[in-house]
C-alpha positions as CSV (number, residue, x, y, z in Angstrom):
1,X,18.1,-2.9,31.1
2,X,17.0,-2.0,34.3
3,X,13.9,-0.6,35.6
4,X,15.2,3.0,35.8
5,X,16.6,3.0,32.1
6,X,13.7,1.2,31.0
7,X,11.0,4.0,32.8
8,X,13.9,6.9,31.2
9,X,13.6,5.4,27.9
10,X,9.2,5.4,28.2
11,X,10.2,8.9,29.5
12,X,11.9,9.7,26.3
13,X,8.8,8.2,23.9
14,X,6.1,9.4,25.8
15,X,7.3,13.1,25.0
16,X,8.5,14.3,28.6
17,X,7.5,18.0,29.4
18,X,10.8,18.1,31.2
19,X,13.5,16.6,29.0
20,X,16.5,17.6,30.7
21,X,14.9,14.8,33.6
22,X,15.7,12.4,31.4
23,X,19.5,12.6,31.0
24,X,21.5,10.7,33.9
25,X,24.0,13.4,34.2
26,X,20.9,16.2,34.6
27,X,19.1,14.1,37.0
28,X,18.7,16.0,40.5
29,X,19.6,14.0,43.5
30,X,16.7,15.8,45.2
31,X,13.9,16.7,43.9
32,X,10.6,18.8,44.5
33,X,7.6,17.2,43.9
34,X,6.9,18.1,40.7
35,X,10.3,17.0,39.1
36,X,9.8,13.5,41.2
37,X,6.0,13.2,39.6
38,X,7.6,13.5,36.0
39,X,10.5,11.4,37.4
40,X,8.6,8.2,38.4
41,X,5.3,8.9,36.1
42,X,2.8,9.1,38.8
43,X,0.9,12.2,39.6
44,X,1.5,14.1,42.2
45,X,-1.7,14.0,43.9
46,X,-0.5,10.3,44.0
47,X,2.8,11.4,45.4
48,X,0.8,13.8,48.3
49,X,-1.6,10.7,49.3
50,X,1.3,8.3,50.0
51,X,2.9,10.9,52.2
52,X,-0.5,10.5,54.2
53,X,0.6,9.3,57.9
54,X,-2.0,6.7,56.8
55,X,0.0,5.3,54.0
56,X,3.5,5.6,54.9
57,X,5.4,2.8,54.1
58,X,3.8,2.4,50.6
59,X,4.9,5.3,48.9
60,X,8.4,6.4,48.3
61,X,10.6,7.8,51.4
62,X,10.7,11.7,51.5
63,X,12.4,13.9,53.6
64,X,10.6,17.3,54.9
65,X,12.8,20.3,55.5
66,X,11.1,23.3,57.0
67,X,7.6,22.3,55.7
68,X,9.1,21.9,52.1
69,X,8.7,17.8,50.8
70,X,12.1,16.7,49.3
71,X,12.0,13.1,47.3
72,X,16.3,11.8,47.0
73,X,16.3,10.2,43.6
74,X,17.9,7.5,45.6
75,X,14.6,6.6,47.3
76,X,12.9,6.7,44.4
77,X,14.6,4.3,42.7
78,X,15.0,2.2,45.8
79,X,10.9,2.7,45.7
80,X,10.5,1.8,41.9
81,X,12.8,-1.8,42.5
82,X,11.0,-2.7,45.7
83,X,7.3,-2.6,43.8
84,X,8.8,-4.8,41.0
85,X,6.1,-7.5,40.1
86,X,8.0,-10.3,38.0
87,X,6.1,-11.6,35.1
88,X,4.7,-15.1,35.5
89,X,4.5,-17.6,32.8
């Protein structure tokens, strides 16, 4: 299982307030900020800080159409695999 199915399937237990987010084939490849918050679990004020000039480079890639924040689900998962931490033992 990889980190996307495995953060789906906490999706799915933790009650999601948008189910339909947690089926593949419903997924948006772009998403407002509000459907990548429940996406990825972190709030959005979360989201609005790492889009900071200040911390670019930590937070997920966006793009920014005509003042409106766009998050490719692509970038979020390419976000979610790079902050990985492997268990040590």
């Amino acid at each position: 299982m990889n980190i996307h199915e495995d953060l789906r399937m906490q999706t799915i237990k933790a009650g999601s307030p948008s189910p339909e987010l947690v089926d593949e084939n419903v997924l948006p490849e772009n998403m407002k900020p509000s459907e990548a918050s429940r996406y990825t679990c972190i709030p959005q004020s979360t989201l609005a800080k790492l889009r900071m000039s200040a911390n670019r480079g930590r937070g997920p890639r966006f793009v920014k159409l005509s003042g409106t924040v766009i998050y490719r689900r692509s970038d979020l998962d390419a976000w979610i695999e790079k902050n990985v931490v492997e268990a040590t033992t």
